[in-house]
C-alpha positions, -999 to 999 in steps of 0.1 A, spaced: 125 -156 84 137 -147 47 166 -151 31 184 -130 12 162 -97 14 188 -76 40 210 -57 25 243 -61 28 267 -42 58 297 -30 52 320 -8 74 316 27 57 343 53 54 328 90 60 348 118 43 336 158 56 341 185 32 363 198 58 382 169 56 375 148 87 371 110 78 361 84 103 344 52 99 308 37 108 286 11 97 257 16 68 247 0 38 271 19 17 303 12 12 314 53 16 295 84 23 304 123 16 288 149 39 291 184 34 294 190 77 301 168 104 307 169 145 340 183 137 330 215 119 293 218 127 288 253 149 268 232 174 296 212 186 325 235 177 310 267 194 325 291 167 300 310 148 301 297 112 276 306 79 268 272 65 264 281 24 250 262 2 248 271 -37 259 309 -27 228 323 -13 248 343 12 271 355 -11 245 366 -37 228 384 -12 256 406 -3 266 410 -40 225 419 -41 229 445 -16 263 457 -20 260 490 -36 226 504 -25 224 493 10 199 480 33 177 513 23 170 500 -14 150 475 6 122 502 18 118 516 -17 91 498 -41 79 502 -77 56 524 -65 82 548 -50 96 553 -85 66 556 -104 54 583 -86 85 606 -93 79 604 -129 
């Protein structure tokens, strides 16, 4: 067997972005997550929108003022009244 080509183990510190920490082994000495077991929907059984970059938020900003029937009309729909 080789020596010297493992990397080396270390006891890693996890840190949620809801804040949970807790500790596990890995090659790196500390990982960020953006959900864990503690605030995943999965396991909590609450009903939560995981966002990422604002897509959900765009949308509704998107669709805010017209509605759900804006999404019916096309180009052609306007070109025709003119």
């Amino acid at each position: 067997m080789q020596t010297d080509i493992h990397p080396k183990y270390f006891e890693t510190k996890v840190t949620c972005g809801c804040g949970n920490t807790f500790t596990t082994g890995s090659v790196r000495e500390e990982l960020k997550v953006d959900i864990c077991s503690a605030c995943h929907p999965f396991y909590t059984g609450k009903l939560k929108f995981v966002d990422t970059a604002g897509r959900i938020e765009k949308f509704k900003n998107k669709f805010a003022k017209a509605g759900y029937a804006s999404l019916g009309k096309g180009k052609k729909a306007k070109d025709d009244k003119k």
